[in-house]
SEVO-990156 format. One line per field, with one value per residue (C-alpha): residue number from 0; residue in three letters; y, z, x. Coordinates in Angstrom, 1 decimal. Example, Ala and Ser with C-alpha at 12.3 -4.5 7.8 and 13.67 -1.06 7.14 Angstrom:
n	0  1
res	ALA  SER
c2	-4.5  -1.1
c3	7.8  7.1
c1	12.3  13.7
% end
This chain:
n	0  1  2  3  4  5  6  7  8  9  10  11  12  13  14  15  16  17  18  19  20  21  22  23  24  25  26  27  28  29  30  31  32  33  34  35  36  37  38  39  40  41  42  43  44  45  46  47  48  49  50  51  52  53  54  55  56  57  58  59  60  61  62  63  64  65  66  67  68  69  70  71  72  73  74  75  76  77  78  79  80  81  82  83  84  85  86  87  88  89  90  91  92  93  94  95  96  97  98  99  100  101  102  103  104  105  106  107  108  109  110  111  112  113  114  115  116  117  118  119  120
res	UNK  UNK  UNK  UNK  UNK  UNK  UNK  UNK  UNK  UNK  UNK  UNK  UNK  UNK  UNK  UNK  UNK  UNK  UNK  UNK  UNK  UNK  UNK  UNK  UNK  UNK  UNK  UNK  UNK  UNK  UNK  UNK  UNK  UNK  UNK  UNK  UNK  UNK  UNK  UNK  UNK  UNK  UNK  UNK  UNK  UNK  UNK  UNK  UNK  UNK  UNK  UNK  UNK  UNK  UNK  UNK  UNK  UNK  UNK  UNK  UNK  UNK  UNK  UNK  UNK  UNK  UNK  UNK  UNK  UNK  UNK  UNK  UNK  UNK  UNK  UNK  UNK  UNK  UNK  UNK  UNK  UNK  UNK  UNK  UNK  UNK  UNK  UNK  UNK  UNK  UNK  UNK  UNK  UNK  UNK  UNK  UNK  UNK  UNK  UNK  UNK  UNK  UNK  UNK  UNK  UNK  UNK  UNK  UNK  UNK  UNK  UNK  UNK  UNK  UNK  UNK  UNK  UNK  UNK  UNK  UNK
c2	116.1  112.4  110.8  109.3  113.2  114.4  111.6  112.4  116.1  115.5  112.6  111.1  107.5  106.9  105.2  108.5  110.2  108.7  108.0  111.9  111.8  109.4  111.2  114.6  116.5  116.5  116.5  115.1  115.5  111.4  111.3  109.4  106.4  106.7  108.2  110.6  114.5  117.0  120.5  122.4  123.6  120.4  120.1  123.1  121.2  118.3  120.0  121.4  118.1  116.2  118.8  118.6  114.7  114.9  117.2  113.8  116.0  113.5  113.6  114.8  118.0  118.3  119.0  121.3  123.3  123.2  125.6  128.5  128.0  128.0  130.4  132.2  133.8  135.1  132.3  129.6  131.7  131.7  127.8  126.7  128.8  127.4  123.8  125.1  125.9  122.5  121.0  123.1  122.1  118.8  118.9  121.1  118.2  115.5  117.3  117.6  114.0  113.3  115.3  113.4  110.0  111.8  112.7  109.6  107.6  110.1  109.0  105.7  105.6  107.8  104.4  102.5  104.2  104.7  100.6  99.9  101.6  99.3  96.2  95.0  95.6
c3	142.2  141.8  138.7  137.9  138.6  136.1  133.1  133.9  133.3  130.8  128.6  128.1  130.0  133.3  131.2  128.8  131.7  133.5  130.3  130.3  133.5  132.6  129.6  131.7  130.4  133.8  137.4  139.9  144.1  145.5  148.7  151.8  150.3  147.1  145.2  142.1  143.0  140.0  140.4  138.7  135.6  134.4  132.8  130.5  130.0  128.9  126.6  125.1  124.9  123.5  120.3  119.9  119.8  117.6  115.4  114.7  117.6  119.5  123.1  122.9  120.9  123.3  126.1  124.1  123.5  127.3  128.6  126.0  126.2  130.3  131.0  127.6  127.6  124.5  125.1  125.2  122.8  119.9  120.3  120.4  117.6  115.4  116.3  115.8  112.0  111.8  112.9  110.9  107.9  108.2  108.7  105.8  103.7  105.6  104.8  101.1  101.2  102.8  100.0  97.1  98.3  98.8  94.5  93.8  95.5  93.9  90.3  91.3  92.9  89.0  87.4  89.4  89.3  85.1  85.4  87.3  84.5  81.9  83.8  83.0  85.6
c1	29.8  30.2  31.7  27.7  26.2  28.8  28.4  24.2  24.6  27.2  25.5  29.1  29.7  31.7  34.2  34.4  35.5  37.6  39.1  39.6  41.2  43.8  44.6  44.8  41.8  40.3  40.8  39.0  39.8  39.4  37.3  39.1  37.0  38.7  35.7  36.3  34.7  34.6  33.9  31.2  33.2  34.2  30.7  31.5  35.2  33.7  31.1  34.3  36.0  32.7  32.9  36.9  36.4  33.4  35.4  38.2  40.6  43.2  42.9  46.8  45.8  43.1  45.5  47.5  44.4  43.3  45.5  44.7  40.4  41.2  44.5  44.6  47.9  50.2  52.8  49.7  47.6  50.0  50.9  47.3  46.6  49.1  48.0  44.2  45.5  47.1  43.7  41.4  44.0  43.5  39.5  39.4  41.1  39.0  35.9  37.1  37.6  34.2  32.5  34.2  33.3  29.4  29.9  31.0  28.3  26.3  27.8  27.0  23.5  22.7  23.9  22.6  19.0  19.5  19.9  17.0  15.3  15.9  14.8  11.3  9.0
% end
């Protein structure tokens, strides 16, 4: 399919993906005219890539991850799994980070609510 058929089936812009491409997450054949064809699958790779990015996952540890989701082998397996625990790490922190910034909003929208309280009306 054509690079537009893919980002319409995908919901991810032309410029997403052939942002992709340059950074080796996809392939594409080129057409004697020069145009990008992707095969069938790379709508599942994409889907794949979509929630890695969505998840704060760099487009390098994307690629070390590719091989393992598409080839699994021990040799891949047990290098993407140790960068998966790395990753997972570091969204575990993030999230802890994210949920102390939510409390201490929290903190403050109490004072600031307890203050509106006291102004006249």
């Amino acid at each position: 399919m054509r690079i537009g058929d893919l980002a319409a089936r995908t919901g991810v812009s032309v410029r997403a993906i052939r942002y992709y491409e340059e950074q080796g997450l996809l392939t594409s054949v080129r057409s004697p005219s020069g145009q990008r064809h992707y095969a069938e699958e790379q709508t599942e790779r994409i889907g794949f890539i979509q929630r890695m990015y969505n998840a704060g996952i760099s487009s390098r540890t994307i690629a070390e991850l590719l091989p393992c989701v598409e080839s699994p082998s021990t040799d891949n397996s047990d290098a993407a799994m140790d960068r998966m625990r790395q990753e997972r790490d570091r969204l575990t922190e993030h999230i802890a980070e994210l949920q102390r910034t939510r409390d201490s909003l929290d903190r403050l929208m109490a004072v600031a609510a307890e203050f509106r309280e006291t102004l006249p009306a």
